[in-house]
Steps between C-alpha positions, in 0.01 A plus 500: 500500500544682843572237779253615775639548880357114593482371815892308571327278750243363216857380343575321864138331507509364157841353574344330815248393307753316257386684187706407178724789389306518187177522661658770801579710161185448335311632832742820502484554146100486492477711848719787298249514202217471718655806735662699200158465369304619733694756629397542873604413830467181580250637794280661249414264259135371429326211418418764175836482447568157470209430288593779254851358496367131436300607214790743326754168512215275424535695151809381408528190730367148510237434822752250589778787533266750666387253747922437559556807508173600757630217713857648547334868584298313751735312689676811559207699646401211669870521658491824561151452699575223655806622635423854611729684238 
């Protein structure tokens, strides 16, 4: 799997947040498949998007692990957001 270009300074806020290291790799390794998925700038993506991704991993996932893994993608948008990136 491709490691996408991620925001460094999403790396910085989940340290201030005191994430675990297990749950900082987690995030990064379920922001990668979500990315490498989806296969757009991080500017283009759509609600669409999402939903088509939640229901591909839904396929081969429990809801408990799509909902973990929805949570990580959304933390980071809501970083990037919230922070002007």
């Amino acid at each position: 799997m491709e490691e996408i270009d991620m925001n460094v300074n999403f790396m910085t806020y989940m340290k201030s947040r005191q994430f675990s290291s297990n749950t900082m790799e987690n995030y990064i390794r379920h922001i990668n498949q979500f990315m490498n998925y989806i296969g757009k700038d991080e500017t283009d993506i759509t609600p669409f998007d999402i939903m088509n991704w939640m229901s591909e991993i839904g396929q081969v996932n429990t809801a408990s692990s799509v909902h973990t893994k929805l949570e990580s993608v959304k933390s980071y948008f809501e970083f990037l957001y919230n922070f002007g990136f």
